[in-house]
C-alpha atoms as a printed R data frame, in Angstrom:
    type eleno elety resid chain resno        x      y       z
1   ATOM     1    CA   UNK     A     1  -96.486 43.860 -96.036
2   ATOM     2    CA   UNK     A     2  -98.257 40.978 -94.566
3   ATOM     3    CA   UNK     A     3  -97.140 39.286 -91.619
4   ATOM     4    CA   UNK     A     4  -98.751 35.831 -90.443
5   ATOM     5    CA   UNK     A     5  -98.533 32.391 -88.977
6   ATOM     6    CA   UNK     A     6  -97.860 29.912 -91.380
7   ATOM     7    CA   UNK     A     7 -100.814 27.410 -92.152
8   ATOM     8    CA   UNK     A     8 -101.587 25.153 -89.157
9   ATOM     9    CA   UNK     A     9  -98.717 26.685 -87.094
10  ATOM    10    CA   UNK     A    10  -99.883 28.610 -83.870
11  ATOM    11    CA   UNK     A    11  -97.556 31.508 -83.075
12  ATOM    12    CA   UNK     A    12  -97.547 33.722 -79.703
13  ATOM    13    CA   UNK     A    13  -96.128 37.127 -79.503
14  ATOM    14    CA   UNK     A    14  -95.751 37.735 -75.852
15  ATOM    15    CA   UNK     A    15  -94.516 41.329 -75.418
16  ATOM    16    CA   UNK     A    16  -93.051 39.138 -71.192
17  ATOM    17    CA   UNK     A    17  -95.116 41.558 -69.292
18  ATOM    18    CA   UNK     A    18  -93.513 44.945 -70.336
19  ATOM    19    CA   UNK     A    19  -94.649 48.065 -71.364
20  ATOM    20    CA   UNK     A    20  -94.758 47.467 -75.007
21  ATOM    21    CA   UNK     A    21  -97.194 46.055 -77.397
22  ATOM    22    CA   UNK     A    22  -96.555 43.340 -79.124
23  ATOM    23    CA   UNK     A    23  -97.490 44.688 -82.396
24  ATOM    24    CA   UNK     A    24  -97.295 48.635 -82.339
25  ATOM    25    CA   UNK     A    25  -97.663 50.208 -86.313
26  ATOM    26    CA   UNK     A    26  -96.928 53.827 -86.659
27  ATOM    27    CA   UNK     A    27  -97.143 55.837 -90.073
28  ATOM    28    CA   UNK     A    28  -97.240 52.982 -92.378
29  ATOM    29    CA   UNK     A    29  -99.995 52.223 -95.139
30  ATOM    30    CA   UNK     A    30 -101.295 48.356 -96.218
31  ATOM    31    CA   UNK     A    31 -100.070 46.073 -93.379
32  ATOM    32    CA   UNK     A    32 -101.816 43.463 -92.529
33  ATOM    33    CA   UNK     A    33 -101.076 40.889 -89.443
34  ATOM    34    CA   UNK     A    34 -103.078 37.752 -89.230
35  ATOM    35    CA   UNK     A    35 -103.213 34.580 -87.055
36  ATOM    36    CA   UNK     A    36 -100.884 35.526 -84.630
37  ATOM    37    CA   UNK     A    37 -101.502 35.058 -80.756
38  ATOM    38    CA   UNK     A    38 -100.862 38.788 -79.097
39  ATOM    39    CA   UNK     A    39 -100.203 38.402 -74.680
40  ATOM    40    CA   UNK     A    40  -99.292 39.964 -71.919
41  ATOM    41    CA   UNK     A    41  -98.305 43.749 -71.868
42  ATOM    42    CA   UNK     A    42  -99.149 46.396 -69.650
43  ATOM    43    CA   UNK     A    43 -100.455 48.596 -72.813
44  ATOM    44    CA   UNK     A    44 -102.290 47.841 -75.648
45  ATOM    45    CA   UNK     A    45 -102.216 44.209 -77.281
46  ATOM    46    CA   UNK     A    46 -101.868 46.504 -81.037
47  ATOM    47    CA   UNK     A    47 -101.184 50.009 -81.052
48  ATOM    48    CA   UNK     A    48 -102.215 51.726 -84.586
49  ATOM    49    CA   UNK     A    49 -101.166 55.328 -85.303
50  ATOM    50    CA   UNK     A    50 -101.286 57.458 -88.184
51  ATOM    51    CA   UNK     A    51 -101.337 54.749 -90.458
52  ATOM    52    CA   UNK     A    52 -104.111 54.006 -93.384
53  ATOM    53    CA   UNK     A    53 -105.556 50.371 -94.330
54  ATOM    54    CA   UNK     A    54 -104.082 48.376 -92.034
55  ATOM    55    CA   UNK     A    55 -105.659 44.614 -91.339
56  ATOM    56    CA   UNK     A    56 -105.380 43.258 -88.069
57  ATOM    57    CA   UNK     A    57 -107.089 39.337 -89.205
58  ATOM    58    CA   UNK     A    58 -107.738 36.499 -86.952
59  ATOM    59    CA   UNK     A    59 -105.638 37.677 -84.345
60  ATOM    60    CA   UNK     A    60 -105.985 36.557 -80.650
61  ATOM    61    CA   UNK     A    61 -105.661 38.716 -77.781
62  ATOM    62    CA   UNK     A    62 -105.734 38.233 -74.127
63  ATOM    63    CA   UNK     A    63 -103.826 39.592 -70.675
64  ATOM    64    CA   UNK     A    64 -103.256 43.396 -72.016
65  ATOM    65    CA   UNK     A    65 -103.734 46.279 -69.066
66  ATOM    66    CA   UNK     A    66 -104.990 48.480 -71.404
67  ATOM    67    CA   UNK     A    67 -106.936 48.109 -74.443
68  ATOM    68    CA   UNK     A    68 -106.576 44.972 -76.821
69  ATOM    69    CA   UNK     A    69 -106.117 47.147 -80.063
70  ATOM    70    CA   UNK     A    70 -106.257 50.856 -79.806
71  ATOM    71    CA   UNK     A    71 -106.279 52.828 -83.300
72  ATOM    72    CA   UNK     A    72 -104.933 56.506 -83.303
73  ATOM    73    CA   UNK     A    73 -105.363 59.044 -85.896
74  ATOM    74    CA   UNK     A    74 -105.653 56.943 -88.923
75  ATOM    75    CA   UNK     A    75 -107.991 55.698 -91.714
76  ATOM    76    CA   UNK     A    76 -109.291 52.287 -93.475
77  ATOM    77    CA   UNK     A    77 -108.274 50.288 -90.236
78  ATOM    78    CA   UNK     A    78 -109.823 46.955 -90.149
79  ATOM    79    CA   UNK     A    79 -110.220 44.481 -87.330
80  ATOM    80    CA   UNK     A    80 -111.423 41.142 -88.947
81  ATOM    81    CA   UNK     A    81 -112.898 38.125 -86.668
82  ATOM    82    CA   UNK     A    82 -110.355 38.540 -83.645
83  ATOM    83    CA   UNK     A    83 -110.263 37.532 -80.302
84  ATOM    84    CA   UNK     A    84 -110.098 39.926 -77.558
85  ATOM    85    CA   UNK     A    85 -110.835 38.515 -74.053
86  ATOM    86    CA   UNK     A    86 -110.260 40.647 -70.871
87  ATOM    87    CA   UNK     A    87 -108.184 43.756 -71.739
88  ATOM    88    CA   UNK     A    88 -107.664 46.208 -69.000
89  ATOM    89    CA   UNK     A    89 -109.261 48.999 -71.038
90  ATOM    90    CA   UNK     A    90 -111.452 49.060 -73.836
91  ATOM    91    CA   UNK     A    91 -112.021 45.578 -76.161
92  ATOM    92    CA   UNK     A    92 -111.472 48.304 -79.872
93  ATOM    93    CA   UNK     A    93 -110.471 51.708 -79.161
94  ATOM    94    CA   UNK     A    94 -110.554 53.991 -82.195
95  ATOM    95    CA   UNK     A    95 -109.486 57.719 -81.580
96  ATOM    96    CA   UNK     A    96 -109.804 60.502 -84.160
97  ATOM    97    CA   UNK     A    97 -110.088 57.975 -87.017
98  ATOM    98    CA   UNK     A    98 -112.137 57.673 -90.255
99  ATOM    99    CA   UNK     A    99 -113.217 54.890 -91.883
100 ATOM   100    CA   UNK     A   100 -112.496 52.002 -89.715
101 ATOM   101    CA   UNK     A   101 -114.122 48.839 -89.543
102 ATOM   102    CA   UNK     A   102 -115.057 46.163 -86.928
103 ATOM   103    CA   UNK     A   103 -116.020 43.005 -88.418
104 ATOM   104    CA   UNK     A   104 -116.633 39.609 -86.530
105 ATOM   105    CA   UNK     A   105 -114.837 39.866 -83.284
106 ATOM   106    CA   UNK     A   106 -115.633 38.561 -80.037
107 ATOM   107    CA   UNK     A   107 -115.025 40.535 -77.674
108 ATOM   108    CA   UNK     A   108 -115.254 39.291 -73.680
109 ATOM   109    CA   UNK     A   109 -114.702 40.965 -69.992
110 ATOM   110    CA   UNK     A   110 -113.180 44.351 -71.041
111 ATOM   111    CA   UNK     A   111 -112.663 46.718 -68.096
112 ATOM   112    CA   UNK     A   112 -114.051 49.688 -70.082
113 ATOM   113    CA   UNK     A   113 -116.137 49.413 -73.355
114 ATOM   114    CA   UNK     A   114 -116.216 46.537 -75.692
115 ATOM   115    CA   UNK     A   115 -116.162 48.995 -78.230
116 ATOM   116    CA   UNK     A   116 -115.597 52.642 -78.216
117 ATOM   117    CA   UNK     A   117 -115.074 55.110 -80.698
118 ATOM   118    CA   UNK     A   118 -114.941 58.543 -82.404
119 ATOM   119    CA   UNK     A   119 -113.839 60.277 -85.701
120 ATOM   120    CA   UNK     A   120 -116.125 60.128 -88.922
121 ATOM   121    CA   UNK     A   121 -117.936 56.879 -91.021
122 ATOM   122    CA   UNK     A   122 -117.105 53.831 -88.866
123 ATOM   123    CA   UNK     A   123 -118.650 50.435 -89.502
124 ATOM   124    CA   UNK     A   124 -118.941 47.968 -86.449
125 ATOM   125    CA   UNK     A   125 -120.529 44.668 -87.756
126 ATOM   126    CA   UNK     A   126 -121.584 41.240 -86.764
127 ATOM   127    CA   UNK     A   127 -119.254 41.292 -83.637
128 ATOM   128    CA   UNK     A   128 -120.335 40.168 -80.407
129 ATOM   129    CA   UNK     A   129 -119.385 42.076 -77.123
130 ATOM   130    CA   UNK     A   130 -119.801 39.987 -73.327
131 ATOM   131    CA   UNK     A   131 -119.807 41.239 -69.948
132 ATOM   132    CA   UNK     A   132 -117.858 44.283 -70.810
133 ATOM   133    CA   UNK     A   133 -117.499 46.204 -67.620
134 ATOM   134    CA   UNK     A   134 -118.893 49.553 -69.051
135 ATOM   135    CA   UNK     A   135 -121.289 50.255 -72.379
136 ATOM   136    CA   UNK     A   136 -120.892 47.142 -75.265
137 ATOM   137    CA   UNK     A   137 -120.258 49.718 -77.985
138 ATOM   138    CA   UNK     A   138 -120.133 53.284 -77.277
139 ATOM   139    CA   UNK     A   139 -120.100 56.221 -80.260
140 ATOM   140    CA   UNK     A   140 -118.028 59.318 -78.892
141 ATOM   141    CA   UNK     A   141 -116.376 59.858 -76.011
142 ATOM   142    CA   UNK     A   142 -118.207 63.615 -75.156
143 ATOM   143    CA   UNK     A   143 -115.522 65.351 -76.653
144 ATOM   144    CA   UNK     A   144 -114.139 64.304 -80.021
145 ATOM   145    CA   UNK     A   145 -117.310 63.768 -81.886
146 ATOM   146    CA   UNK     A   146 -118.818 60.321 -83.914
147 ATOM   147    CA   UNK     A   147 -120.505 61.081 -86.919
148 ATOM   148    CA   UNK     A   148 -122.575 58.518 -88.850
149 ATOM   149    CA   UNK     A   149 -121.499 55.413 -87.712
150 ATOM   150    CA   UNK     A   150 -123.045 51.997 -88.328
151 ATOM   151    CA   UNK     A   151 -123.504 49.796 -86.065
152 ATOM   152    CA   UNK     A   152 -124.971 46.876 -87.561
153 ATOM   153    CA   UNK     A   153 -126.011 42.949 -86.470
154 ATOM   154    CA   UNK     A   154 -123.901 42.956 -83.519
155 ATOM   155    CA   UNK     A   155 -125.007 40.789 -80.169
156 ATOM   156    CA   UNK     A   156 -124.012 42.351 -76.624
157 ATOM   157    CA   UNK     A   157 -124.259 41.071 -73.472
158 ATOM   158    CA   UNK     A   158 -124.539 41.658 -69.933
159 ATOM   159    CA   UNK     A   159 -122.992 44.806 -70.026
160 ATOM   160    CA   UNK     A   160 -121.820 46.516 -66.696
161 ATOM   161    CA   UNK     A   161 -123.489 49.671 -68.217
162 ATOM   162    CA   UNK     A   162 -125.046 50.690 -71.489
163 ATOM   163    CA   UNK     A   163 -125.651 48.688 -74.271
164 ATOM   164    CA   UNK     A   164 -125.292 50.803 -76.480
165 ATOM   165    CA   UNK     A   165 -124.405 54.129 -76.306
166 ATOM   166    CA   UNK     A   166 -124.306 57.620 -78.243
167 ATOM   167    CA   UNK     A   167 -122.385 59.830 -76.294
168 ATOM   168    CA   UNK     A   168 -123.033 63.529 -76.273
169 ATOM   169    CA   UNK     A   169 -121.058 64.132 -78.977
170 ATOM   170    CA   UNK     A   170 -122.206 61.269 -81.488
171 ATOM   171    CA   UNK     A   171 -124.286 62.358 -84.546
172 ATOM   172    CA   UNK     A   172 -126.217 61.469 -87.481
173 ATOM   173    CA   UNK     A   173 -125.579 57.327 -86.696
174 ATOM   174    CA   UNK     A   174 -127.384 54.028 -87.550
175 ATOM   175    CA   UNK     A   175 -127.954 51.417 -85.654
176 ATOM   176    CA   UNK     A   176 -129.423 48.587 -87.107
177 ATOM   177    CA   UNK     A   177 -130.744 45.095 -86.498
178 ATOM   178    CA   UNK     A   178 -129.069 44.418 -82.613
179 ATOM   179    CA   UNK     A   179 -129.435 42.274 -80.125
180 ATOM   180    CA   UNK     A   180 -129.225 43.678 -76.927
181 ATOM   181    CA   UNK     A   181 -129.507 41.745 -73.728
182 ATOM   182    CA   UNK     A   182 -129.219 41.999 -69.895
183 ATOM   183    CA   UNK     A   183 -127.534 45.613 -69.505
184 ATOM   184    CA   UNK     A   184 -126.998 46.979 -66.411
185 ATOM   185    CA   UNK     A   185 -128.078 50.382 -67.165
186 ATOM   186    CA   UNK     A   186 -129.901 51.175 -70.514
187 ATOM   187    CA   UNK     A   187 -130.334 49.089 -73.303
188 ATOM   188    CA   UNK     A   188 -129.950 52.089 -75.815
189 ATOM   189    CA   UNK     A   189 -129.334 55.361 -74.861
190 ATOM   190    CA   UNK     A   190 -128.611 58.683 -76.960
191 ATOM   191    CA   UNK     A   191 -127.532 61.411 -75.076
192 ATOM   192    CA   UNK     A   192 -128.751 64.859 -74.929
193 ATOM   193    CA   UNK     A   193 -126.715 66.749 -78.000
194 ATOM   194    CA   UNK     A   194 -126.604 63.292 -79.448
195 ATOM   195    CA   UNK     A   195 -128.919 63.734 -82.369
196 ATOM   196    CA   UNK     A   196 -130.476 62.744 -85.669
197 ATOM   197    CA   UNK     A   197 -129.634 59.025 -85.119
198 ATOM   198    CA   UNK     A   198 -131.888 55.972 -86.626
199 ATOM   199    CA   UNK     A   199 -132.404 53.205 -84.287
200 ATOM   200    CA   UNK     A   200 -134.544 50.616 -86.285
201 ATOM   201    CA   UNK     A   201 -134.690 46.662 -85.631
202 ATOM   202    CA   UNK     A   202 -133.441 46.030 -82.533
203 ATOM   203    CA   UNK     A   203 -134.432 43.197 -80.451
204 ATOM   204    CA   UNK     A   204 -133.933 44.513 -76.707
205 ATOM   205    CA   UNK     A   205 -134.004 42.522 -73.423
206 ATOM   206    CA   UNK     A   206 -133.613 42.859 -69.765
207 ATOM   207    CA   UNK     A   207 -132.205 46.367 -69.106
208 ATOM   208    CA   UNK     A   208 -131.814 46.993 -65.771
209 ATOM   209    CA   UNK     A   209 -132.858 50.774 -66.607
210 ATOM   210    CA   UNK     A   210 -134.843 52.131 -69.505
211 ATOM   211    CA   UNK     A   211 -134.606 49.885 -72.704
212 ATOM   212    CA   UNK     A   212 -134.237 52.641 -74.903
213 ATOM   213    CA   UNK     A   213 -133.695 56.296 -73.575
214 ATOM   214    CA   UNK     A   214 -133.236 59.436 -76.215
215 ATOM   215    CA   UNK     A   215 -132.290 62.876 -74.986
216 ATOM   216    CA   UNK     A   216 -131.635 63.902 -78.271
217 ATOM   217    CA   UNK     A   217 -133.213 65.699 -81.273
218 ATOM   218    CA   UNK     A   218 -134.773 64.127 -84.580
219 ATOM   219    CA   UNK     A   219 -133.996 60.612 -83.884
220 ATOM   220    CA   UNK     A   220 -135.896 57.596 -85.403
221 ATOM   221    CA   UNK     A   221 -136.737 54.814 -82.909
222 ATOM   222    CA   UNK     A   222 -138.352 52.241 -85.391
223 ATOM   223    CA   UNK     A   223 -139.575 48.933 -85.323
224 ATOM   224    CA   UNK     A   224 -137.624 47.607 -82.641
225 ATOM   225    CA   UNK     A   225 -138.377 44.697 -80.424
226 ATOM   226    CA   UNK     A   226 -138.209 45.216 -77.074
227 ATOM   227    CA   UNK     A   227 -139.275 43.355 -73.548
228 ATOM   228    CA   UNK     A   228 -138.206 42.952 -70.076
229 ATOM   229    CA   UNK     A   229 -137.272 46.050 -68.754
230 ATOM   230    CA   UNK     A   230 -136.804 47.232 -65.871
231 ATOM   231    CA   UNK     A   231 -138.417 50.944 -66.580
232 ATOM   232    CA   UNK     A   232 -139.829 52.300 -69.517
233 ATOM   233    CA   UNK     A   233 -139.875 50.314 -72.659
234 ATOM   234    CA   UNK     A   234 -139.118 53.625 -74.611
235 ATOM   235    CA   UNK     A   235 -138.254 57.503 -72.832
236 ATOM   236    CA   UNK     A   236 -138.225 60.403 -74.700
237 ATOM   237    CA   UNK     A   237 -136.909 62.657 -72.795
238 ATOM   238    CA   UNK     A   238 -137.549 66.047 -71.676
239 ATOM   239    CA   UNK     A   239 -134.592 67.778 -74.222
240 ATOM   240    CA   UNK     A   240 -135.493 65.583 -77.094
241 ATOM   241    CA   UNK     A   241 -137.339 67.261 -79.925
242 ATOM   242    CA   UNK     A   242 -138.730 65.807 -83.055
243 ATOM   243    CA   UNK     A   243 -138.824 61.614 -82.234
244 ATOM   244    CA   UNK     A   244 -140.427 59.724 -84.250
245 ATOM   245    CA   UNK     A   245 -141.641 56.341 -82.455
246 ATOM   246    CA   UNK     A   246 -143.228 53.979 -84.779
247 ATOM   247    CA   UNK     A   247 -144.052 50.293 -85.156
248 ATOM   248    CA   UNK     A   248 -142.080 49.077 -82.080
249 ATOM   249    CA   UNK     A   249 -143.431 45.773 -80.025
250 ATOM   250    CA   UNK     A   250 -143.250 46.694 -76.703
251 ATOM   251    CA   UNK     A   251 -143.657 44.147 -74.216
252 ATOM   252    CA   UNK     A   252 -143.434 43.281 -70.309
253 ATOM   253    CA   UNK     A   253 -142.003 46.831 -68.982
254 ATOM   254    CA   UNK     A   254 -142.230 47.250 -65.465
255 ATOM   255    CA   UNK     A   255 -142.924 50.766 -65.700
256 ATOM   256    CA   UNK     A   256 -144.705 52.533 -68.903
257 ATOM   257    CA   UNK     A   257 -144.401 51.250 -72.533
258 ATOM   258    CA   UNK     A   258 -143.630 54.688 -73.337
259 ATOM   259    CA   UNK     A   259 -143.598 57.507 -71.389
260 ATOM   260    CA   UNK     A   260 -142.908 61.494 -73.561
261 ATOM   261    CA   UNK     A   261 -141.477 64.314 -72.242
262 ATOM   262    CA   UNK     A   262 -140.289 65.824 -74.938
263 ATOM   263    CA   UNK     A   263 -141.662 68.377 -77.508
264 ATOM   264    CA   UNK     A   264 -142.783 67.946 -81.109
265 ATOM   265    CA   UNK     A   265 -142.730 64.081 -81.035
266 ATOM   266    CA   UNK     A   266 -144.519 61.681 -83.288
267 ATOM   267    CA   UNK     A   267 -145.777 58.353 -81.290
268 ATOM   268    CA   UNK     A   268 -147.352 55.897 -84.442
269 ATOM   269    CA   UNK     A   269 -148.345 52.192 -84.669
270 ATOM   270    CA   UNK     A   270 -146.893 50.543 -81.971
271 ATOM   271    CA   UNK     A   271 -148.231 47.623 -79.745
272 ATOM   272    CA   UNK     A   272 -147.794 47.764 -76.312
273 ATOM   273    CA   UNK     A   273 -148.633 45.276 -74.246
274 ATOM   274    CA   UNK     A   274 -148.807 43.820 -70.297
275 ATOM   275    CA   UNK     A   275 -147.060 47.003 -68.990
276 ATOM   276    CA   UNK     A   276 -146.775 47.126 -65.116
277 ATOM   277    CA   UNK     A   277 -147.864 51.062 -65.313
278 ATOM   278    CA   UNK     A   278 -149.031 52.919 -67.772
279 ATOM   279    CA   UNK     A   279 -148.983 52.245 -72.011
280 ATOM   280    CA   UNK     A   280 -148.195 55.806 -73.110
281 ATOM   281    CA   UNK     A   281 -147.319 58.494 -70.591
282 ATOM   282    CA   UNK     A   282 -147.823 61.596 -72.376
283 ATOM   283    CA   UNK     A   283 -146.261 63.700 -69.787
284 ATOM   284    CA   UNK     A   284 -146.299 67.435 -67.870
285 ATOM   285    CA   UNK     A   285 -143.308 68.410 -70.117
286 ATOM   286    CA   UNK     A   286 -144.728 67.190 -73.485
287 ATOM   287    CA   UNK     A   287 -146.808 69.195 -75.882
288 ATOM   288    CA   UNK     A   288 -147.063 68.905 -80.078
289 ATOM   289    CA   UNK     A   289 -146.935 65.218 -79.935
290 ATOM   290    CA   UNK     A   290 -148.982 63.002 -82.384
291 ATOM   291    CA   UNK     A   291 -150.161 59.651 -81.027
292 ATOM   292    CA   UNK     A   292 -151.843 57.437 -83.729
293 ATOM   293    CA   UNK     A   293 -152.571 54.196 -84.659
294 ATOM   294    CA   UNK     A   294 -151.221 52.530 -81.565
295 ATOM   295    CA   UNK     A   295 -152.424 49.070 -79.851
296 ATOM   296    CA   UNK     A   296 -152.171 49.174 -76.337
297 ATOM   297    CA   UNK     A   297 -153.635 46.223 -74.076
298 ATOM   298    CA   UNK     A   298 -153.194 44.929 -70.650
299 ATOM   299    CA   UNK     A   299 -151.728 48.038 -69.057
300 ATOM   300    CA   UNK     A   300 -151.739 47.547 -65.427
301 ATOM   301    CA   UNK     A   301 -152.612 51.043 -64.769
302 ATOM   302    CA   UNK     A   302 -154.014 53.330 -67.744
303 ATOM   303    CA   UNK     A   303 -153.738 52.706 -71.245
304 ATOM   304    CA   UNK     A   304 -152.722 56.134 -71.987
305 ATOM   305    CA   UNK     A   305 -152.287 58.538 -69.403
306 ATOM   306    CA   UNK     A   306 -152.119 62.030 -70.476
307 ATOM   307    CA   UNK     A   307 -150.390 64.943 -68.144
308 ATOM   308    CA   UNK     A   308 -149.476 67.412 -70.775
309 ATOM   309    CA   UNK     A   309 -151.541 69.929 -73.401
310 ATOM   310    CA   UNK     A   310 -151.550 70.368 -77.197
311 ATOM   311    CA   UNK     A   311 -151.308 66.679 -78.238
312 ATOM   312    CA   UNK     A   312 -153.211 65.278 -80.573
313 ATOM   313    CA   UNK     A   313 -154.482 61.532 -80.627
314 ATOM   314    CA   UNK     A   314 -155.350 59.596 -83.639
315 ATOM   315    CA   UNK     A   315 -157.311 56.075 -84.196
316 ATOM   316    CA   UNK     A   316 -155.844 54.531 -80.764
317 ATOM   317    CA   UNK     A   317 -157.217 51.445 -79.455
318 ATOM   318    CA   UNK     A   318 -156.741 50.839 -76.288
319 ATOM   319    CA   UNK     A   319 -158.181 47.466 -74.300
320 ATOM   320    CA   UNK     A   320 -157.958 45.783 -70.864
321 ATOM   321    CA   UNK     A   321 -156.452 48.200 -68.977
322 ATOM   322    CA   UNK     A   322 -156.402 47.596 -65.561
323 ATOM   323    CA   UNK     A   323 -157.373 51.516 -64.322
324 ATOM   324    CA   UNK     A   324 -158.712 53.453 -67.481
325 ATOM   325    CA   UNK     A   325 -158.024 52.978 -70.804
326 ATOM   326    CA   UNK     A   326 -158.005 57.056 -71.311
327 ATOM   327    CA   UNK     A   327 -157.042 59.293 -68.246
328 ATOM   328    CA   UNK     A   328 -156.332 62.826 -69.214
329 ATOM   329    CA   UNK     A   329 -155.437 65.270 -66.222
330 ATOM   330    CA   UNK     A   330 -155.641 68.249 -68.220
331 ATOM   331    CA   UNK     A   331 -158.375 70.965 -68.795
332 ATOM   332    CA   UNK     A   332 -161.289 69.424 -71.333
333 ATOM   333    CA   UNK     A   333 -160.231 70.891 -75.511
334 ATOM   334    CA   UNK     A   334 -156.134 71.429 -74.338
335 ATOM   335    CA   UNK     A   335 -155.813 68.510 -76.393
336 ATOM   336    CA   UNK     A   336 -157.341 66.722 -79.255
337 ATOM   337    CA   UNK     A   337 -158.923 63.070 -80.187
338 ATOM   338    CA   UNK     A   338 -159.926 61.788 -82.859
339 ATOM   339    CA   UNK     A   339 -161.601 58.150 -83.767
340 ATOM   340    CA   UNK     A   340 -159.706 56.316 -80.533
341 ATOM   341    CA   UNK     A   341 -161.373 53.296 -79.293
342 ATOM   342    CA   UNK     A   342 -160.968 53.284 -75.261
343 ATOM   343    CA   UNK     A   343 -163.039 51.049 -73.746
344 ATOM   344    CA   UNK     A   344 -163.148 52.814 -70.364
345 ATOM   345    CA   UNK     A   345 -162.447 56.869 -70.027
346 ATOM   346    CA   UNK     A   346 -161.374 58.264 -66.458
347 ATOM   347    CA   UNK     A   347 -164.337 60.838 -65.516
């Protein structure tokens, strides 16, 4: 069943301000609604439940109180280059869902996420999220679960909080070749219990916070672009276990480039440069890390500053640094280097 404007017509569903939505599809399979203008309700502009392959194409949706198209136990959904602007709740909501797809919306001034979801194998591409008033896209909600997820090519904005976030409960995701820019809070953050996720080509700009921040175990942060921020460039935190950190471009942080807390870590190839503190923090908490093959310059403080034992460091070059290029705080052989180039070493 397909139900849609007719070719150069323009036709509003206005559900007059009550408490129904104007399109609400419940246990059916292969409906698709396209071109149709969805307004004013005090729930959701579409309400999907139970229901498999259903296309929601081209649709516009404004002056909802709660979210502009909320998905509900069911699989194959697809949202295809709608409008959403302003919804009371969330831009996309999908709840205990598989399979559903984002594709192409823009999405402006939600109250909670752009996008927010949980369930199994989403896809949210090429959309673009604005001023939502919490995280642009966010994988789980801390209770249901998200399980890999791509999130792919999408442009957020000036969100009130995260960029993007993977909520404690979000596993095993990708997310791929973002641009991220002016969050409130972080630019990227995976939560502690939020693990195994692969974070590669993102350009990242002006979080307010850290840029990207990982609590969580066996993630990839990879060759990722990142400037501006307001903290660290990268954290590892002090739960996560296993990063690997490689060939990122780290640029302008107003605290460290990268600052480790964590355990087991690998910290490879990346160039770090004109960071208000430190390059690389290895920190108190940190031990087993690798750092190799990194270019650090222009560090306002030290290059690499070094708190914690049992790290090894590997053909670094480090230049320019406005304290020390090296400055390790630990007891001389609790850790190990190994052709670095540091131009000045703290005594």
């Amino acid at each position: 069943l397909t139900i849609q404007a007719k070719k150069g017509d323009k036709v509003t569903v206005d559900a007059g301000g009550g408490p129904d939505p104007p399109f609400f599809i419940n246990a059916s399979d292969q409906i698709v609604v396209k071109g149709l203008r969805l307004e004013n309700t005090t729930s959701q502009g579409v309400f999907i439940g139970s229901s498999s392959y259903v296309t929601i194409r081209q649709c516009a949706l404004k002056n909802m109180a709660d979210d502009g198209i909320q998905i509900n136990g069911s699989t194959g959904v697809l949202i295809d280059k709608c409008t959403i602007t302003a919804p009371g709740g969330h831009g996309i909501h999908v709840h205990d869902s598989n399979g559903c797809v984002a594709l192409k919306n823009k999405i402006k001034g939600t109250v909670e996420a752009g996008i927010q979801a949980d369930g199994d194998m989403h896809t949210f591409q090429g959309n673009t999220v604005d001023a939502p008033g919490e995280a642009g896209i966010q994988l789980g909600d801390g209770v249901t679960g998200c399980l890999n997820a791509l999130v792919l090519g999408n442009k957020i904005m000036e969100t009130g909080q995260d960029g993007i976030l993977c909520d404690a409960d979000a596993q095993a995701c990708t997310i791929l070749d973002n641009q991220v820019t002016d969050s409130a809070w972080v630019g990227l953050y995976a939560k502690d219990g939020s693990d195994d996720h692969f974070i590669s080509k993102n350009v990242l700009r002006g979080s307010g916070d850290y840029t990207i921040d990982v609590e969580s175990d066996g993630c990839t942060i990879q060759d990722n672009v990142i400037t501006t921020s307001a903290e660290e460039g990268i954290r590892i935190g002090v739960l996560c276990s296993g990063a690997f950190v490689g060939d990122n471009k780290i640029t302008k942080s107003s605290d460290e480039g990268i600052v480790v807390r964590g355990t087991g870590c690998t910290i490879h190839h990346n160039s770090i440069a004109s960071s208000s503190d430190d390059g690389i923090r290895i920190a108190t908490e940190c031990s087993g890390a690798l750092v190799s093959e990194n270019k650090i310059t222009k560090s306002q403080d030290d290059g690499i500053d070094v708190e914690g034992a049992g790290n090894v460091f590997v053909a670094n070059k480090v230049s320019k640094s406005g304290d020390y290029d090296l400055e390790d705080a630990t007891l001389p052989g609790d850790n190990v280097y190994i052709n670095n180039k540091f131009g000045t070493i703290a005594p």
